[in-house]
C-alpha positions as CSV (number, residue, x, y, z in Angstrom):
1,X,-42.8,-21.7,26.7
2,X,-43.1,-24.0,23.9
3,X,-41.3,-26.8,23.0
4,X,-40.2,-25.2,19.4
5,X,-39.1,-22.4,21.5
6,X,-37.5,-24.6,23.5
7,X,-35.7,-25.3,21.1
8,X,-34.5,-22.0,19.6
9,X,-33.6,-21.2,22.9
10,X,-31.0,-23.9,23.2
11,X,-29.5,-23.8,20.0
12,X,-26.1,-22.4,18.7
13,X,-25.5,-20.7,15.9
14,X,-21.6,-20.7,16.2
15,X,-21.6,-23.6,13.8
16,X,-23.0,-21.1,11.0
17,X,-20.9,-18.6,11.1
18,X,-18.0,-21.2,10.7
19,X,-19.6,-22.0,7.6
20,X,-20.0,-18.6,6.2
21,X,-16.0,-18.0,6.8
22,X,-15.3,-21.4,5.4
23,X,-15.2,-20.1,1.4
24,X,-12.8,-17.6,2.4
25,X,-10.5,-19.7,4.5
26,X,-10.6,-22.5,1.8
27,X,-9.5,-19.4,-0.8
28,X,-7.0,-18.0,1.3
29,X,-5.5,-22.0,2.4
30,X,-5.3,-22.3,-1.6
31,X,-4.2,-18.9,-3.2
32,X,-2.3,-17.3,-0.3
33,X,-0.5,-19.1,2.3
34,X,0.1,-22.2,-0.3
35,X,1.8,-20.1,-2.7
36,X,3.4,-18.3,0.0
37,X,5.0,-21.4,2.1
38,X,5.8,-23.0,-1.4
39,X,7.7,-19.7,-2.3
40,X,9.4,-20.2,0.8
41,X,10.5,-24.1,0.0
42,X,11.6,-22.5,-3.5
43,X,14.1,-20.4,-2.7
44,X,16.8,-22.9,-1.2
45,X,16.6,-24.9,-4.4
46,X,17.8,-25.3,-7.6
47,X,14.4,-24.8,-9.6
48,X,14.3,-23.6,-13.3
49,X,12.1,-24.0,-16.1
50,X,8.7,-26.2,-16.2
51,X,8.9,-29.8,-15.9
52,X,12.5,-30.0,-14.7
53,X,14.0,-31.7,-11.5
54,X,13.7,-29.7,-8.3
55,X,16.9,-30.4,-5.6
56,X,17.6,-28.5,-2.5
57,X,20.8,-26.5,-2.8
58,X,23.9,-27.7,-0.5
59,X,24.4,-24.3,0.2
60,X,20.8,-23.5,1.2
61,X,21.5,-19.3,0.9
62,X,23.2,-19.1,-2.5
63,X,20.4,-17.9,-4.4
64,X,20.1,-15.0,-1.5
65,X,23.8,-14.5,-2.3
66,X,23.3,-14.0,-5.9
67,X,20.4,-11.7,-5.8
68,X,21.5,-9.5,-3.4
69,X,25.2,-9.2,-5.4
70,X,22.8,-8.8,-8.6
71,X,23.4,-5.6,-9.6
72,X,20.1,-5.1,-11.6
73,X,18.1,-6.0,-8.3
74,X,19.7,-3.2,-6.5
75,X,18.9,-1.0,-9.3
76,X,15.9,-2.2,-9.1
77,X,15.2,-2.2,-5.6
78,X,16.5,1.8,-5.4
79,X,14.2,2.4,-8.1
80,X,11.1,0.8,-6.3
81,X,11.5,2.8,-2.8
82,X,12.2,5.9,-4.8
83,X,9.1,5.4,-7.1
84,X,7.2,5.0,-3.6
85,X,8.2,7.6,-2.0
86,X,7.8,10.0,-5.1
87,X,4.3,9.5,-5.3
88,X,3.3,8.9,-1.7
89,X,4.6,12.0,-0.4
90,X,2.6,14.2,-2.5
91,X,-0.7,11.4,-2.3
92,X,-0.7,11.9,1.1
93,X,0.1,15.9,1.1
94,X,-2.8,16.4,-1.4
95,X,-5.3,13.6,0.5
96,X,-4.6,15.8,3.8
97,X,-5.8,18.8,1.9
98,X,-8.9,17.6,0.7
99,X,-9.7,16.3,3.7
100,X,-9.3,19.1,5.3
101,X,-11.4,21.1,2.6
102,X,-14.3,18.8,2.7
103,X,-14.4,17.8,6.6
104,X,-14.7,21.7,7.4
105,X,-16.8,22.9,9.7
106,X,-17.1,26.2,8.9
107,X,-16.8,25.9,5.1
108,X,-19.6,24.3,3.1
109,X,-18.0,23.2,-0.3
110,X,-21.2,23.0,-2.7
111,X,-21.2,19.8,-5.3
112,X,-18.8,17.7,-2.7
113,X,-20.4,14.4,-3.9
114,X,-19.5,15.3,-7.2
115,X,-15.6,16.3,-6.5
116,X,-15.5,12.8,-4.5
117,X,-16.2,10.8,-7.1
118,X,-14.1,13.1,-9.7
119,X,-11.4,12.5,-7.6
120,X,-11.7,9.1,-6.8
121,X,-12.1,8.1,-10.4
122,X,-9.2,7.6,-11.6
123,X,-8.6,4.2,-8.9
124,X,-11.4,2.5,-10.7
125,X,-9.7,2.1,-14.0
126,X,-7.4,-0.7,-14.3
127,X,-3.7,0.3,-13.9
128,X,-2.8,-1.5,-17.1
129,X,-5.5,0.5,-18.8
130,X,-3.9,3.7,-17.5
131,X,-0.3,2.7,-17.8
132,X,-0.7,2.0,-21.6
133,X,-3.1,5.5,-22.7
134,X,0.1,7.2,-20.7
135,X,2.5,5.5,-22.9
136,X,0.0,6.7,-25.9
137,X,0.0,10.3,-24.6
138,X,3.8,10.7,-24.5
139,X,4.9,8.9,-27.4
140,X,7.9,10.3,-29.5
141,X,7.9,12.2,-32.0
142,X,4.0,12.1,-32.7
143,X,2.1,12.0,-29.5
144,X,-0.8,14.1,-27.9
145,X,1.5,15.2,-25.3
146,X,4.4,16.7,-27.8
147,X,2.1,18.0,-30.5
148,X,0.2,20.4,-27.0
149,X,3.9,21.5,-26.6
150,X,5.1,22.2,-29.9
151,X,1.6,23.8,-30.5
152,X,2.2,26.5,-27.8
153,X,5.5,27.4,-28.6
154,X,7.2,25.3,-25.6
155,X,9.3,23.5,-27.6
156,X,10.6,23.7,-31.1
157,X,10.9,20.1,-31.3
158,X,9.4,17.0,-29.9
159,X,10.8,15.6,-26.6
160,X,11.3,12.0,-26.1
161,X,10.0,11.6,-22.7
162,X,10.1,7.5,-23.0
163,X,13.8,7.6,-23.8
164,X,14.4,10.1,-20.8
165,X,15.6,8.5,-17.2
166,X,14.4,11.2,-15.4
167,X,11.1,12.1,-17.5
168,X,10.1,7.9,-17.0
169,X,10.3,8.0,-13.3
170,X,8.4,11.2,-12.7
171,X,5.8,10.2,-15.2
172,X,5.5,6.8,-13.7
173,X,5.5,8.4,-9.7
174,X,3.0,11.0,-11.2
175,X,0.3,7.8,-12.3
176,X,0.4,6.4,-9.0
177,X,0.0,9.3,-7.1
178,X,-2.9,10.1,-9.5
179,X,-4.6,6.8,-9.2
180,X,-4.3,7.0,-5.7
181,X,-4.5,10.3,-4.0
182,X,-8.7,9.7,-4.2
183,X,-8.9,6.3,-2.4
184,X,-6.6,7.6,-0.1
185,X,-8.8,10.9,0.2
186,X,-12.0,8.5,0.9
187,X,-10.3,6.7,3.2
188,X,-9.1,9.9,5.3
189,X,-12.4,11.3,5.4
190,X,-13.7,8.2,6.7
191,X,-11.6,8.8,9.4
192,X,-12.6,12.5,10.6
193,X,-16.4,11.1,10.3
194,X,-15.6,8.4,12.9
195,X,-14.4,11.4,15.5
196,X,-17.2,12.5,17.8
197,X,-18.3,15.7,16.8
198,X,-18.4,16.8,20.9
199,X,-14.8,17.3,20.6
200,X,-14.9,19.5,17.8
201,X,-18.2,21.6,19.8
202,X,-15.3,21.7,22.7
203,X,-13.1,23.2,20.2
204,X,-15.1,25.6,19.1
205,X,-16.3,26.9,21.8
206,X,-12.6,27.3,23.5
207,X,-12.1,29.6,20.0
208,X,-9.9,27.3,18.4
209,X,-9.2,28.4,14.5
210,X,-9.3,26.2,12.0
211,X,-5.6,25.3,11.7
212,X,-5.6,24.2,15.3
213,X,-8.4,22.3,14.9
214,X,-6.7,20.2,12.2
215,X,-3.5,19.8,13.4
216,X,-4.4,19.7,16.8
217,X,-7.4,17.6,17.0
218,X,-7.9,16.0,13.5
219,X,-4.9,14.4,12.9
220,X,-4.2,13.2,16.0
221,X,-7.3,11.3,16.3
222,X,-6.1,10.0,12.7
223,X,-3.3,7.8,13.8
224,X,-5.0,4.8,13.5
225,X,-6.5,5.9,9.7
226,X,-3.0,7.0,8.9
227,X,-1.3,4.0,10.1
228,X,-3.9,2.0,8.1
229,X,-2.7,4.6,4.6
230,X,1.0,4.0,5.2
231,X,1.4,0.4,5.9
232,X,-1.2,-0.3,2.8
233,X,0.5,2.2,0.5
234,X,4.1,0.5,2.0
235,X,2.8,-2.1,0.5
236,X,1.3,-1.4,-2.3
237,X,4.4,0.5,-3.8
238,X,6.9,-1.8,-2.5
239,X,4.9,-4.6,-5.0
240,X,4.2,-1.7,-7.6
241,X,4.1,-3.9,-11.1
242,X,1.6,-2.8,-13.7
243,X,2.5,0.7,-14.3
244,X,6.2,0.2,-14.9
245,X,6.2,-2.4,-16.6
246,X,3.1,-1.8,-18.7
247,X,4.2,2.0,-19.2
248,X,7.6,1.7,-20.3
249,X,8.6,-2.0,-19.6
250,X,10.6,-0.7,-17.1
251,X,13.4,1.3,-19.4
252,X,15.0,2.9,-20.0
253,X,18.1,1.3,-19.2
254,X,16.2,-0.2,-16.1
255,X,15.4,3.5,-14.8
256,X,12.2,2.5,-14.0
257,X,12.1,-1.4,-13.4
258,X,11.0,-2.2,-9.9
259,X,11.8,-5.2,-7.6
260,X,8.7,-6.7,-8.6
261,X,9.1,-6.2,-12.8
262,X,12.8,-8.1,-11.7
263,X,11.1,-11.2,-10.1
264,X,9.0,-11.5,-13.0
265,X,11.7,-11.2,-15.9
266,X,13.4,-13.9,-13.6
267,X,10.7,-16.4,-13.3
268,X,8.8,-16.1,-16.4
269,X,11.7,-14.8,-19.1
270,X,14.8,-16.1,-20.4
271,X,15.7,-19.3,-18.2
272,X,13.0,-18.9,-15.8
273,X,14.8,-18.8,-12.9
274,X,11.8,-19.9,-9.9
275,X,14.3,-20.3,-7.3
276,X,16.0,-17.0,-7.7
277,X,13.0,-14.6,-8.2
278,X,11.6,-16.7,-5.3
279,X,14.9,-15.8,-2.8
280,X,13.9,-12.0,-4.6
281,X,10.3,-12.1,-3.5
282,X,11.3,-13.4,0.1
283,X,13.8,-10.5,0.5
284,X,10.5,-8.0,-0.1
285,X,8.6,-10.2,1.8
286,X,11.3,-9.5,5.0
287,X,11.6,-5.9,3.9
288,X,7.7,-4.9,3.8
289,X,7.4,-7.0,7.2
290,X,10.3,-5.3,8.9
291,X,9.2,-2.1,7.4
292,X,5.6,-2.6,8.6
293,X,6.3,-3.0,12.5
294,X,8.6,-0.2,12.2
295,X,5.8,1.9,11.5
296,X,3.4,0.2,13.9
297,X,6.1,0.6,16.7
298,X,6.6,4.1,15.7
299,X,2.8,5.0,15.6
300,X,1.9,3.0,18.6
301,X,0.0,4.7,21.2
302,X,1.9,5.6,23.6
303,X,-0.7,7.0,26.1
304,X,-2.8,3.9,25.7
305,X,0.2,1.7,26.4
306,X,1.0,3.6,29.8
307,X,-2.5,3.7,30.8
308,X,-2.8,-0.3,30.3
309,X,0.7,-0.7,32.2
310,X,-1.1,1.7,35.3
311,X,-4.1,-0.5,35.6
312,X,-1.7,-3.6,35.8
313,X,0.2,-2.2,38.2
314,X,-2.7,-1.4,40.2
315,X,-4.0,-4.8,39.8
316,X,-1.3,-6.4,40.9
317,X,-0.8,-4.5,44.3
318,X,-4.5,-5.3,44.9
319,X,-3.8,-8.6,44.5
320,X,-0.3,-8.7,46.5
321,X,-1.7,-6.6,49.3
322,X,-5.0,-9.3,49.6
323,X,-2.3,-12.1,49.5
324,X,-0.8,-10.5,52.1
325,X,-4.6,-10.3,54.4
C-alpha cells in the first residue's frame, strides 16, 4: 500500500458533509427559528408600529386574552378549519381515486404521463396568480363566469358570487382543492410504488378483486404516505393566506378571512399591532402542534409498537435470568 493510499485510507470525510448542511442550517438559524423565538418574545409585550419602544407587559397573557375574546379571530378561526376541511375532504377523496385508477394492476390507462401532469398542473401556478384570474372569472355583473350562465338560459340575471357568503367560501375551498388534489395525487402514487409488488403477486394469486386489494392491502401500507398528506395539508390550510385574501380580501363581511389574513391586517394595517398578531400566530402555532401529534398518535403503528415492547421484554428476562446464573 502506498503512502497516498495511506492516506485516503485514514481520512474522514465527516467534516464535509458538515459543510455541505452548513448553508442550510445558517438559513434555517436566520429565517426560521429567529423569527420564530422572536415571535415568541413578541407576544408578552406591548409592541406596535416601527421604531417605537418595546416593554414587556405586567400582565404577560393579556394580549392572549384579547385575541381569544376578539370576536373577528374566532370568525376567523371557524372560517379557516372550515375552509380546510371543505377542500381536504374532497382532495383526498379524488387523490384516492386516481390513485387507485393509475396504480391498477389489471387496468392499463393509455396517456397516464399525460393525465399526471394535467392534473398536477394546476400546483405549479402561483396561488396569487390563480386567486386573482378566479376573482376575474366571477366578477359581477360582467364576468366570464355570469355571461356562460346567462348565455345558457341558467339565469335571467347575473349573480354576484363575490357579494355571496356562501358562494365565497365554496369558491375559495374549490381553488384549494383544485390546486392541490394533483400534488397530493403524486405524492399517493409514490406511495403504492414503494409497496413490494410480492404482496400484490400473493394477492392475486389468493383471487383477491380489486376492491380488496385497495382497501385491504393498498391503503394500509399507505399509513405512513397518508400521515405525511394530512399533517402537511393540516398545515398548509390551517396557514391558508393567498387565496382568501388575494381572491376576495377575505369578504364578505369576513366570510372568508382566515386566521392567517387576521394576523396580517393586525401587524401590517391600521396600528400595526406586532404583539397581538404575534399572541394570534402562537395560538396556531399550539393549535397545528397539538393537532399534529394527535394525528401521529392516532396513526401510530400499533403492531410495530407491540412488537418493539415484545423484544424488550424478551431482552430484559434474558438479561435478568443471566444476572441471576
Amino acid at each position: 500500500m502506498t503512502g497516498s493510499q495511506k492516506h485516503l485510507k485514514g481520512m474522514s470525510y465527516a467534516k464535509y458533509g458538515y459543510l455541505f448542511a452548513l448553508p442550510f442550517i445558517l438559513i434555517f438559524l436566520i429565517f426560521t427559528l429567529y423569527p420564530t423565538i422572536y415571535t415568541f418574545v413578541l407576544a408578552f409585550t406591548d409592541a406596535h408600529g416601527v421604531g417605537n419602544e418595546v416593554k414587556f407587559l405586567d400582565e404577560p397573557f393579556s394580549n392572549f386574552t384579547k385575541i381569544l375574546t376578539n370576536k373577528t379571530f374566532i370568525t376567523c378561526f371557524k372560517n379557516t378549519v372550515k375552509l380546510w376541511i371543505m377542500n381536504f375532504i374532497p382532495q383526498i377523496t379524488l387523490a384516492m381515486l386516481l390513485t387507485a385508477w393509475f396504480t391498477a394492476r389489471r387496468v392499463t390507462v393509455k396517456g397516464q404521463g399525460l393525465f399526471k401532469v394535467l392534473f398536477y398542473m394546476p400546483n405549479i401556478i402561483t396561488a396569487a396568480t390563480i386567486a386573482i384570474l378566479f376573482n376575474a372569472l366571477f366578477q359581477y355583473p360582467k364576468g366570464p363566469v355570469n355571461d356562460i350562465i346567462m348565455g345558457i338560459g341558467l339565469r335571467d340575471s347575473a349573480f354576484y358570487f363575490l357579494n355571496s357568503k356562501s358562494a365565497s367560501q365554496m369558491l375559495v375551498a374549490f381553488i384549494q382543492f383544485w390546486i392541490w388534489y394533483g400534488n397530493t395525487m403524486i405524492v399517493l402514487i409514490s406511495g403504492v410504488l414503494g409497496i413490494s409488488p410480492d404482496i400484490y403477486e400473493a394477492a392475486d394469486i389468493d383471487g383477491a378483486n380489486s376492491a380488496q386489494i385497495f382497501f385491504q392491502i393498498t391503503i394500509p401500507n399507505l399509513k405512513t404516505v397518508l400521515l405525511y398528506t394530512l399533517v402537511t395539508s393540516l398545515i398548509g390550510g390551517l396557514n391558508m393566506f393567498d387565496i382568501p385574501k388575494l381572491f376576495n380580501r377575505g369578504g364578505p363581511d369576513n366570510a372568508t378571512a382566515t386566521a392567517s389574513v387576521f394576523i396580517y391586517d393586525k401587524a401590517f394595517t391600521g396600528k400595526q399591532l406586532f404583539a397581538q398578531a404575534a399572541a394570534a400566530s402562537i395560538f396556531m402555532f399550539i393549535i397545528i402542534a397539538a393537532c399534529s401529534a394527535l394525528l401521529f398518535y392516532i396513526m401510530r403503528d400499533k403492531d410495530a409498537i407491540a412488537m418493539e415492547k415484545m423484544k424488550k421484554a424478551e431482552l430484559k428476562a434474558r438479561r435478568k435470568g443471566a444476572s441471576v446464573l
